[in-house]
N, C-alpha and C positions, 0 to 999 in steps of 0.2 A: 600333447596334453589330452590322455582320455580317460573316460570312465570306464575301469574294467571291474566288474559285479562275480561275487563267489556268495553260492547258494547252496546250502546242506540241510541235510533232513537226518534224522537218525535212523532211519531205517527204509527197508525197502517199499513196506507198505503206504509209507507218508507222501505224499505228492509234494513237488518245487513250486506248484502252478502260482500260489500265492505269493513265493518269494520273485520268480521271474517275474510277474506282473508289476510288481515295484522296481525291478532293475531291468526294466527293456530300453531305457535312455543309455546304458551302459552299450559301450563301443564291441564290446564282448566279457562274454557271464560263462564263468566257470561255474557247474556242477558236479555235486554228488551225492550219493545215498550213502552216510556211513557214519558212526557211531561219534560223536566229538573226544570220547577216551578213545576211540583206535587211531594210536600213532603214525599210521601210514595211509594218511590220502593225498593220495595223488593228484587230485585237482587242486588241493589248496597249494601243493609244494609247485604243479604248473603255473600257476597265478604267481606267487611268487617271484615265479622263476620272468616272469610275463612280464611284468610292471616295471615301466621305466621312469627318469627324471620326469615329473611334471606329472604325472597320472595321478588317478585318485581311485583308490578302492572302494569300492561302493558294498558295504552287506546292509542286510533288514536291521539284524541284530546281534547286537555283540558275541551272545552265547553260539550263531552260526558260525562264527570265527574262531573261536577259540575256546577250548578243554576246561580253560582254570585261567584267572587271575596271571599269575604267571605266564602260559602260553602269550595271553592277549598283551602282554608286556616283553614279549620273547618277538614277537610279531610285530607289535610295535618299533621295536629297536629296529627289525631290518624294514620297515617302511622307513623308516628316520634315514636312515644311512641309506638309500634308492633313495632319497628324499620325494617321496610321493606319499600325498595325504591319505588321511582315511574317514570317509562316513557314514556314518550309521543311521540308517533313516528312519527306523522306526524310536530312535533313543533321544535322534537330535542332535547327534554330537559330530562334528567337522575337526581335526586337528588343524585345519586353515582358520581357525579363528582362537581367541585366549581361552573360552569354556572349554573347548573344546581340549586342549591340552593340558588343561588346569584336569578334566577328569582323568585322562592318561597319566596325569601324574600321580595323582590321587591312588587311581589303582594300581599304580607301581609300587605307591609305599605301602599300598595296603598287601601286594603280594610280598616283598620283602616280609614284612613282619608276618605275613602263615608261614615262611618258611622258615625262617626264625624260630616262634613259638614251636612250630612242629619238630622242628632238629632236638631243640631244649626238652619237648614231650620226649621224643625219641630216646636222649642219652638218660630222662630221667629211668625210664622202662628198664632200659640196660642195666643201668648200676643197680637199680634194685633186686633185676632176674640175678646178676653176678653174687648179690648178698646171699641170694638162698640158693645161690647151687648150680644156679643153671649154665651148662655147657654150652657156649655157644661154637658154631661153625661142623663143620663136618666131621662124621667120626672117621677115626684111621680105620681103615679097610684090612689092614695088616695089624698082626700082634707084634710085639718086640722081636721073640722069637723068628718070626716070619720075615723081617725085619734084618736080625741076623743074619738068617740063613741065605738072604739076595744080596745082602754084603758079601758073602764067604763066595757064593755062586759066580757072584761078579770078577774079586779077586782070582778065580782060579779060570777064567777066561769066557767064561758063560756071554751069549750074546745077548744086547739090551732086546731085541725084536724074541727073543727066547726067552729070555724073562717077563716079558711085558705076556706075552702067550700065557705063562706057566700060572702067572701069580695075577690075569687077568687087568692090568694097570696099562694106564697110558705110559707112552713114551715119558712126558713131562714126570708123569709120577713116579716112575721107575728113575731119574735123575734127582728126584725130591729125596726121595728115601736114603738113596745113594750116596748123598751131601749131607743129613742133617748126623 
């Protein structure tokens, strides 16, 4: 059973001093300097990777840990399953105690429903782009003709690495064409 402490800053200019000073009781404290939107840090996914039965993670605060609502619920879940707590010391909130998970829960329903509402924003955007026209997805790089002519190329022994050359397409797309 230890305290293991994760401290981020969003950038390079911002010092940790003040988050390490609240997490020096911690057994050991993962850092980094990096954006909470950029998907790839590496000390958080160490920490992670660190934390065993009985431990507790220790940050200042919630937004140190996690991106979104979601994230901090995505995080949540693999603290749960390592079953090792989590605290937050500048918010107050221990999931070893009932508030404590009472707000985890809280913001789990609350990220459920952004992404909900957002999906529903989403499809509504769509159907309406589709009412007036709008094309979605990639245009064909090929005209019919063009089309034709790597069918007939094909048929008469042409090779796909030859055609993929000629007509500037990937392999996969030079079999797309091929088939439809």
């Amino acid at each position: 059973m230890a305290f293991i402490g994760y401290a981020r800053v969003s950038s390079v200019g911002q010092s940790l001093d003040v988050q390490l000073d609240k997490l020096k009781h911690c057994k050991k404290t993962y850092q980094e300097k990096q954006s909470g939107t950029n998907q790839n840090r590496p000390e958080l996914k160490a920490c992670l990777d660190y934390i065993r039965e009985g431990d507790t993670l220790v940050v200042t605060r919630l937004d140190r840990l996690a991106r979104s609502t979601l994230h901090l619920c995505q995080i949540a879940e693999i603290l749960k399953k390592e079953k090792v707590e989590l605290q937050v010391l500048d918010q107050n909130i221990n999931t070893k105690d009932a508030t404590g998970r009472l707000l985890f829960n809280m913001l789990g329903a609350i990220a459920q429903f952004e992404t909900e509402i957002r999906a529903e924003r989403q499809m509504d955007g769509i159907n309406k782009a589709k009412e007036r026209g709008v094309a979605f997805g990639r245009k064909r790089k090929m005209t019919q003709e063009q089309i034709d002519e790597l069918r007939e190329r094909r048929k008469s022994g042409t090779l796909i690495k030859t055609l993929m050359a000629d007509y500037d397409l990937s392999k996969a797309s030079v079999y797309r064409y091929l088939t439809q």
